[in-house]
C-alpha positions as CSV (number, residue, x, y, z in Angstrom):
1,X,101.8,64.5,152.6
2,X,99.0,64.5,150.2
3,X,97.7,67.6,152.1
4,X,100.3,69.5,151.5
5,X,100.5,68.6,148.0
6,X,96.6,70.0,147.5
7,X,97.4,73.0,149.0
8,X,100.7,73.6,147.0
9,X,98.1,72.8,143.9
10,X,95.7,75.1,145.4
11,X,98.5,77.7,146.2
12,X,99.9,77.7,142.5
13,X,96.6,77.8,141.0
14,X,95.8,81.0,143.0
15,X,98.6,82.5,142.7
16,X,99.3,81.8,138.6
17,X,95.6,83.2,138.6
18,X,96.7,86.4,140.3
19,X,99.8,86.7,138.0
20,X,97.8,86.6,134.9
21,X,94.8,88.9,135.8
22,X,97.0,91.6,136.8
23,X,99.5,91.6,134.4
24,X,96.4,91.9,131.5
25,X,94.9,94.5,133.9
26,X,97.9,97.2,133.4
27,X,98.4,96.2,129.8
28,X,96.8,99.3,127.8
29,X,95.7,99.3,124.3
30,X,97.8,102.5,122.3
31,X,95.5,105.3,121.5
32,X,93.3,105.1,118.2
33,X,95.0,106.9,115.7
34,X,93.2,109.9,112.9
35,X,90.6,107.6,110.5
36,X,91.9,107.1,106.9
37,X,90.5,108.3,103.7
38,X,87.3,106.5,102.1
39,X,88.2,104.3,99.8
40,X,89.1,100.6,98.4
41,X,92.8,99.8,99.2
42,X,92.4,97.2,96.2
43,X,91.0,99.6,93.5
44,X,93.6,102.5,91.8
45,X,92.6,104.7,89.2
46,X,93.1,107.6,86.7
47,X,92.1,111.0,86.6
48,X,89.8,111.9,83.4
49,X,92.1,112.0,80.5
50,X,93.3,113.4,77.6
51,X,93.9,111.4,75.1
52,X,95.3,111.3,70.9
53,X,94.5,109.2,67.9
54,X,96.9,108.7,65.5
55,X,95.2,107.5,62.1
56,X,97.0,104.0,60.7
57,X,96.5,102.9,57.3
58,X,97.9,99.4,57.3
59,X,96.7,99.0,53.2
60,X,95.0,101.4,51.0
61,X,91.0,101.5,52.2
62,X,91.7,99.6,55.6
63,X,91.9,102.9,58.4
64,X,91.8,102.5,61.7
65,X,93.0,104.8,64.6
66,X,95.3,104.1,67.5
67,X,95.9,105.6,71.2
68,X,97.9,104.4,74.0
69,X,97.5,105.1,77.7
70,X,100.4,104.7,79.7
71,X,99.5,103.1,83.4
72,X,102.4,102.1,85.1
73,X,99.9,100.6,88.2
74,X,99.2,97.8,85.8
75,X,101.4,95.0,86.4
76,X,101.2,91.4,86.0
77,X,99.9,90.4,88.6
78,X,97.2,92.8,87.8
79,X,97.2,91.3,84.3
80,X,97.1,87.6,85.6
81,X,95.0,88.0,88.3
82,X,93.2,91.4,88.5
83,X,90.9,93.3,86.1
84,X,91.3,96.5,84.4
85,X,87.9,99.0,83.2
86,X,88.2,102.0,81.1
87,X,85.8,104.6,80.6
88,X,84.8,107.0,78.0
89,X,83.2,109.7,78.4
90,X,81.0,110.3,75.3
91,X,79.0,113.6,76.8
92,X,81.1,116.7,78.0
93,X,82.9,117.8,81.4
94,X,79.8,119.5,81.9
95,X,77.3,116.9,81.0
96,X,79.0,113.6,81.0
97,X,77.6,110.6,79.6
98,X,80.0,107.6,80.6
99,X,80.3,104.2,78.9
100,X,82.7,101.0,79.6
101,X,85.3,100.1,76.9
102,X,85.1,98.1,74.5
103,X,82.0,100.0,73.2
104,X,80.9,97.5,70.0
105,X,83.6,97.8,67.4
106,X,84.0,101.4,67.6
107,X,86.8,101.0,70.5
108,X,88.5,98.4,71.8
109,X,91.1,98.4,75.2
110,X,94.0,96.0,75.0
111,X,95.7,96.1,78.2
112,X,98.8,94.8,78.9
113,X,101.7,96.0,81.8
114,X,102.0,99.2,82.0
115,X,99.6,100.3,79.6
116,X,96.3,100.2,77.5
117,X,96.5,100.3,73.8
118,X,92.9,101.9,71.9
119,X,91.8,100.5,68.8
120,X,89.4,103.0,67.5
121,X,87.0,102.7,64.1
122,X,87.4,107.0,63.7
123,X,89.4,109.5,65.7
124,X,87.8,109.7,69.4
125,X,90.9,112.1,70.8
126,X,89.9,114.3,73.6
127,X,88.1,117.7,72.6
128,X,89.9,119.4,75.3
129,X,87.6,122.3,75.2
130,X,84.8,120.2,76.0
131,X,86.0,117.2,78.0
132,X,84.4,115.0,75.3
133,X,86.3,111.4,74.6
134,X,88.1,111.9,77.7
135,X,88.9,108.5,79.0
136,X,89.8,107.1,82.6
137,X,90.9,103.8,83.5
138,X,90.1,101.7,87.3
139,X,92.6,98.7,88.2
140,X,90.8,96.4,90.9
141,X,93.8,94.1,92.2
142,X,93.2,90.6,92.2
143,X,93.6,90.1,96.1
144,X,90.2,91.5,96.8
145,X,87.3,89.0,97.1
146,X,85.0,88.5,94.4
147,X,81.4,90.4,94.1
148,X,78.6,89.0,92.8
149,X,75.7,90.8,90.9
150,X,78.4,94.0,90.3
151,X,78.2,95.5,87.0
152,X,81.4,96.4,86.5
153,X,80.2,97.7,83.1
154,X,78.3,100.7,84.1
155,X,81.0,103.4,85.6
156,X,78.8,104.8,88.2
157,X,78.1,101.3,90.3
158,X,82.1,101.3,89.9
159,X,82.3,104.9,91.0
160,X,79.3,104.3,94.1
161,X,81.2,100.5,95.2
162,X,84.7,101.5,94.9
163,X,84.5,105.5,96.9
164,X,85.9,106.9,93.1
165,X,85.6,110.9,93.0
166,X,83.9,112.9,89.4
């Protein structure tokens, strides 16, 4: 009896063993799809652009201007959790000199959902002609791990690390 209980064991072994390495033979994997764009899938952001001061005089010698970018990709979460650069581009289309908001006092983001207000010491609209004071905006979502040693402040690290296009 306990012979034929060994070779029963043996039996099922073999044959369990059988089972498994041919049903993982004839499993085959799907076909590898086109490759996707370059990029972040963390990281949205704006084309250059144009944008308005409107001069506010709150009292008599106190002027300040004001702008307001409308970005609908800022949400809360991206509020709460995420961070938000803007850029401005204080050279031309043709020879652009970019700098990270806020630059000193001059101009100062706010952002909040769906939007970033400006704060400006003078009137920094776009020269459309020109490209000059055009502005552009990069949300990085707050799911993606943290770098270290990233200057988020100087655009073109942002543009080189996150796969952003001129």
């Amino acid at each position: 009896m306990k012979h034929v209980f060994s070779v029963l064991s043996i039996a099922s072994v073999a044959f369990f063993t059988l089972f498994l390495s041919t049903t993982n033979v004839s499993c085959k994997k799907g076909d590898t799809g086109p490759k996707g764009d370059t990029g972040n899938a963390n990281v949205a952001y704006s084309a250059w652009l144009n944008v308005q001061y409107a001069q506010q005089v709150p009292q008599p010698g106190d002027t300040f201007y004001t702008a307001t970018i409308t970005a609908p990709k800022i949400t809360d979460s991206v509020v709460s959790k995420g961070d938000v650069r803007v850029y401005v581009n204080t050279g031309t289309s043709a020879a652009p000199e970019i700098v990270s908001l806020p630059l000193s006092t001059i101009i100062i983001p706010f952002i909040s959902k769906g939007k970033i207000d400006l704060q400006a010491a003078d009137n920094y609209s776009t020269v459309t002609s020109t490209g000059l004071y055009s502005y552009r905006y990069v949300i990085i979502q707050g799911s993606a791990p943290a770098r270290m040693n990233v200057n988020l402040n100087d655009y073109n690290t942002v543009k080189r690390l996150y796969n952003i296009p001129d």
